[in-house]
C-alpha positions as CSV (number, residue, x, y, z in Angstrom):
1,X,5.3,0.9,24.7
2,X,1.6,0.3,24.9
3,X,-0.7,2.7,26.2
4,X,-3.8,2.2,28.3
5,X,-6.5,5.2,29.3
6,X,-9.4,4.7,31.8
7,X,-12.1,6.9,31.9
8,X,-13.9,6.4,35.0
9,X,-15.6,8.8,37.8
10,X,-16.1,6.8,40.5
11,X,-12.9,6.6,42.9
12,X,-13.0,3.1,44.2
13,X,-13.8,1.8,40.6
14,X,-10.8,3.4,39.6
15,X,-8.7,2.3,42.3
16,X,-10.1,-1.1,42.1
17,X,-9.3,-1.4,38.2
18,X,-5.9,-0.3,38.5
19,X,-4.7,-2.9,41.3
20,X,-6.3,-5.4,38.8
21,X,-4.3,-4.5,36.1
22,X,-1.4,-3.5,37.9
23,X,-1.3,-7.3,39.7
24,X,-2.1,-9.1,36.1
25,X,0.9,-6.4,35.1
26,X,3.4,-7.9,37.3
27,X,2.0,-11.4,37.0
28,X,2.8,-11.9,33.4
29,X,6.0,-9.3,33.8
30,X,5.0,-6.6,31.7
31,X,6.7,-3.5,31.7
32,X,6.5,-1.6,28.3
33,X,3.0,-0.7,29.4
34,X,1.2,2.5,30.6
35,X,-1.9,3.1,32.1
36,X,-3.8,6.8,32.4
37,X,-6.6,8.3,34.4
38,X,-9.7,10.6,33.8
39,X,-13.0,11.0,35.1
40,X,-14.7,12.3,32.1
41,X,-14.8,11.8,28.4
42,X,-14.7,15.4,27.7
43,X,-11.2,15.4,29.9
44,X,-9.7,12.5,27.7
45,X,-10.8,13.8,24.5
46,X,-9.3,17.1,25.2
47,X,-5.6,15.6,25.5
48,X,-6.4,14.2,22.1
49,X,-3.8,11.4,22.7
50,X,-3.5,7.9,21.4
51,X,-4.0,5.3,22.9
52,X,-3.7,1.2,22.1
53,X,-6.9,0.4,25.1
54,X,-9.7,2.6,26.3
55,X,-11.4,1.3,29.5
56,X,-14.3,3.3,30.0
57,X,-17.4,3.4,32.5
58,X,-20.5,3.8,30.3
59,X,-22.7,5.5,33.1
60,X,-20.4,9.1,33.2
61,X,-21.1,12.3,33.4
62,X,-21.4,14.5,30.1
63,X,-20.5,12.4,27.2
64,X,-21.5,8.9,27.6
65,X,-19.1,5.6,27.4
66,X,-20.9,4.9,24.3
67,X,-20.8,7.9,23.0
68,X,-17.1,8.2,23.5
69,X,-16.7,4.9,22.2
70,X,-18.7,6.1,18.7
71,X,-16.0,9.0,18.2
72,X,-13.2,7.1,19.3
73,X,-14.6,3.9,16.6
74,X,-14.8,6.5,14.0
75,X,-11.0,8.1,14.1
76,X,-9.1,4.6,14.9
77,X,-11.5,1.5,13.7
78,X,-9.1,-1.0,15.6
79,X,-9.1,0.5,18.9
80,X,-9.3,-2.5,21.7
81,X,-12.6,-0.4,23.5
82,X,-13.6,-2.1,27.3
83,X,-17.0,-1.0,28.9
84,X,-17.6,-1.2,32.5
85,X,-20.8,-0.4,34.3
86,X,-23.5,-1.3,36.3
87,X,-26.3,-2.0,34.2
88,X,-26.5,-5.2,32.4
89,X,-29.0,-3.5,29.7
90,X,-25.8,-1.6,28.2
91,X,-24.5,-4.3,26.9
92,X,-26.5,-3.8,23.5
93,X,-25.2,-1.0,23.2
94,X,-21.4,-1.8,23.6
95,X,-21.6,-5.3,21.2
96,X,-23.2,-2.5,18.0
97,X,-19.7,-0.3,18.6
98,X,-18.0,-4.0,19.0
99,X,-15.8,-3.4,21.6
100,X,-13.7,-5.8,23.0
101,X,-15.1,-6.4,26.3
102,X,-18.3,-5.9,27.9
103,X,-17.6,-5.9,31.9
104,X,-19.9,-5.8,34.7
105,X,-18.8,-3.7,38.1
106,X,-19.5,-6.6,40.4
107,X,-17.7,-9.0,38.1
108,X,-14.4,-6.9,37.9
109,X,-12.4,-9.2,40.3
110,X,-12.9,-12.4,38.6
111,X,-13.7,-11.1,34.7
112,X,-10.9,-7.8,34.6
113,X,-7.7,-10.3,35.1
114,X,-8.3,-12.7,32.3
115,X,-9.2,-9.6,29.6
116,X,-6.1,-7.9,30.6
117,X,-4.2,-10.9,30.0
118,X,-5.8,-11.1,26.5
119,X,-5.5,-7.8,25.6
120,X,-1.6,-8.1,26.7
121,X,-1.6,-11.1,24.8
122,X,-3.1,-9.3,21.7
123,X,-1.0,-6.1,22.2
124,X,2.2,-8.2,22.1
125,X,1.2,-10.2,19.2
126,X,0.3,-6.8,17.0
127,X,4.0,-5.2,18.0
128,X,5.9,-8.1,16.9
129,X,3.8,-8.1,13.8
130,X,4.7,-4.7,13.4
131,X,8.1,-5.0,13.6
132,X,8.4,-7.8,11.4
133,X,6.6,-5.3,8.5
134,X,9.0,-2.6,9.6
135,X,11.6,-5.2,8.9
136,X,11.1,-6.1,5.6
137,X,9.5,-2.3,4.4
138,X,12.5,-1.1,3.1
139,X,13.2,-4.5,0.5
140,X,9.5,-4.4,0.2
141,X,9.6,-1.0,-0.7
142,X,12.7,-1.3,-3.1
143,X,11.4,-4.6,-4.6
144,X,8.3,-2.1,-5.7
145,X,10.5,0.3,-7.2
146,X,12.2,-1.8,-9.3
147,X,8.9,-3.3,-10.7
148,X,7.9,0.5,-11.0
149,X,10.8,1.4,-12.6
150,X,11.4,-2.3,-14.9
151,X,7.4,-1.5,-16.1
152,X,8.1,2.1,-17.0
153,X,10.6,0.7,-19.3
154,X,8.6,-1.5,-21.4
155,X,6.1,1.1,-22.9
156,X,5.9,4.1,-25.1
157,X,3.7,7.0,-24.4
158,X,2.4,8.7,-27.6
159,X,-0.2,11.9,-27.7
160,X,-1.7,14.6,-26.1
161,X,-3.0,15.5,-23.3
162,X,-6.4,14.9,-23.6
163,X,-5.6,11.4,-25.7
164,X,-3.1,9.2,-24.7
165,X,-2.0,5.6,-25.7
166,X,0.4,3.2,-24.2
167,X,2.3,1.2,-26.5
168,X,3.8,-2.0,-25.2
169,X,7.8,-2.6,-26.6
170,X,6.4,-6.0,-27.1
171,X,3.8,-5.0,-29.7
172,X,6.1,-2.3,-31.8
173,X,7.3,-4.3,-34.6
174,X,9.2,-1.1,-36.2
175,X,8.4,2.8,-36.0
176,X,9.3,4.7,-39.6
177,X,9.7,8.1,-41.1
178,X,6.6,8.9,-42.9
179,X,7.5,10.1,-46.6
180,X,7.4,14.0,-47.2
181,X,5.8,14.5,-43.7
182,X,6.6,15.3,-40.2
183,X,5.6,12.4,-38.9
184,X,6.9,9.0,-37.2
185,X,4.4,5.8,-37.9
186,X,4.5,3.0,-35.0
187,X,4.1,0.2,-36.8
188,X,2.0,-2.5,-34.0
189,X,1.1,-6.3,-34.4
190,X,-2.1,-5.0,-33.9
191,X,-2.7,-1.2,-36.1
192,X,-0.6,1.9,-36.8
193,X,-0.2,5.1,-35.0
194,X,1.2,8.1,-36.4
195,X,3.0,10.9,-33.9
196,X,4.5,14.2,-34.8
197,X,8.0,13.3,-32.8
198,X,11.9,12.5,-34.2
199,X,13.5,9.1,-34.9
200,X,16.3,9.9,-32.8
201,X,14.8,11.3,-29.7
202,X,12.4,7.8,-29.9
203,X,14.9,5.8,-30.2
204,X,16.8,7.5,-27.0
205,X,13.4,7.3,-25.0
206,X,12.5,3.7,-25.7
207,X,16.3,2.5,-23.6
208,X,15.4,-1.0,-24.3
209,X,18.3,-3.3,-26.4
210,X,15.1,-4.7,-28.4
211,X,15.4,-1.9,-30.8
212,X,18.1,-0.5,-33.6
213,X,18.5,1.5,-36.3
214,X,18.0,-0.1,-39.2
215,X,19.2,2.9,-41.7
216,X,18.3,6.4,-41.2
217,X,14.3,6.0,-41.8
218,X,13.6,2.5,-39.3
219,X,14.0,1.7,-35.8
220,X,12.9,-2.2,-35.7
221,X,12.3,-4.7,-33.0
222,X,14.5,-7.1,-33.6
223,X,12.1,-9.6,-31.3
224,X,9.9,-8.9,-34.9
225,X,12.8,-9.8,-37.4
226,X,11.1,-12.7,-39.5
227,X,14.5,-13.0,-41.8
228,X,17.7,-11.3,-43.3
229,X,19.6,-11.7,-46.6
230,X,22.2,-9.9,-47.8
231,X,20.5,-6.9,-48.3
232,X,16.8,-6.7,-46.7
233,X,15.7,-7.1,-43.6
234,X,12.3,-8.9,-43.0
235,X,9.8,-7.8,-40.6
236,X,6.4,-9.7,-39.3
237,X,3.5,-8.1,-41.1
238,X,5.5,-8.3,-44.4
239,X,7.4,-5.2,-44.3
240,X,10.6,-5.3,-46.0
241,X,13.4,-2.9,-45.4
242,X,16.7,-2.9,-48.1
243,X,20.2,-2.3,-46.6
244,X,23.4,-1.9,-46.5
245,X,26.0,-4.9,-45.5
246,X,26.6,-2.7,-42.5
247,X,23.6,-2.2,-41.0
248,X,22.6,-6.0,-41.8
249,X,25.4,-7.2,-39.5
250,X,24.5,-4.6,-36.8
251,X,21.0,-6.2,-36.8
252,X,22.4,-9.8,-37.0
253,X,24.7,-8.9,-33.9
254,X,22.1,-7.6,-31.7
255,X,20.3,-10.1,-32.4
256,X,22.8,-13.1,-31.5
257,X,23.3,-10.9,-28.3
């Protein structure tokens, strides 16, 4: 349903407005629309209601059209905002807030018909767009998730709070045991990084089917195996790793798979 306010103190303009709108209404067989009544803008702030057109007099008491308009511009940018009044020098006024409409009183019968039927037109148009998005949000929405969740998967966090890095499964061409220390080295096509972590609770963290054991001091990338014999395994960046017929078929498995 589409909702219409007027804001307008004069009774016939009121009256006149509304069997305009109520006649283009039935002429293009609308019925999913609304249309609501004050004679002030302090009244129709007050209900602080929302509201798809604002037809407004600019000449009112209190709080001018315009200055309605400026509040009602600032909370909800694409609000459809008509003027009326009697005074052709408004109309500067009204094209700096661009509203829709600019409408002179004594033109209402001829001018009123044809910018309801635009604004119906426009209204329609904006719903069906509407619910073409609320259509596809949900796969939209799931689609982003699994691009959230598929990116998530193909880097390593390492480091502290106040220094972090992102390592990229791509780049890691094998993380280590560092000799006599507590320490893990990532071993990167492009540096080293050392982090204070276990083999075995990296190796559950990465989840990707890239990586494998390679004894009890190497996780490797196998996407980084440059060769195997019968006992060594050949990383890029010349690193060579001896081992046993066991783990040499493990790697050559995986990496058939």
């Amino acid at each position: 349903m589409f909702q219409i306010a007027m804001i307008e103190d004069e009774e016939h303009t009121r009256q006149e407005v509304e069997r305009l709108i109520s006649r283009e209404f039935e002429k293009l067989k609308v019925q999913d629309i609304t249309t609501e009544i004050y004679k002030t803008a302090e009244e129709f702030l007050e209900v602080k209601k929302h509201y798809d057109v604002v037809i407004s007099d600019i000449d009112l008491p209190g709080k001018s059209g315009i200055d309605l308009g400026r509040i009602l511009k600032a909370e909800q940018k694409d609000i459809c905002l008509v003027f009326l009044t009697s005074y052709a020098e408004f109309a500067v006024d009204s094209y700096v807030l661009e509203a829709y409409q600019y409408i002179l009183k004594q033109d209402l019968e001829f001018r009123l018909p044809g910018v309801a039927e635009q604004l119906i037109e426009k209204l329609q148009k904006q719903k069906k767009e509407f619910c073409i998005i609320k259509e596809r949000l949900p796969a939209v929405l799931q689609k982003i998730y699994q691009e959230k969740q598929k990116e998530s998967q193909n880097f390593f966090w390492i480091g502290g709070v106040t220094d972090q890095r992102k390592l990229y499964h791509k780049d890691i061409i094998c993380i280590r045991k560092v000799k006599g220390q507590k320490y893990v080295e990532f071993v990167m096509v492009n540096g080293a990084y050392k982090e204070r972590l276990a083999l075995h609770q990296i190796f559950e963290d990465l989840k990707s089917p890239a990586f494998i054991f390679a004894g009890r001091s190497y996780i490797i990338n196998i996407d980084h195996v440059d060769r195997i014999t019968t006992a060594a395994i050949y990383l890029e960046d010349g690193i060579k790793i001896q081992a046993g017929a066991e783990t040499i078929q493990d790697v050559k498995t995986q990496i058939m798979e």
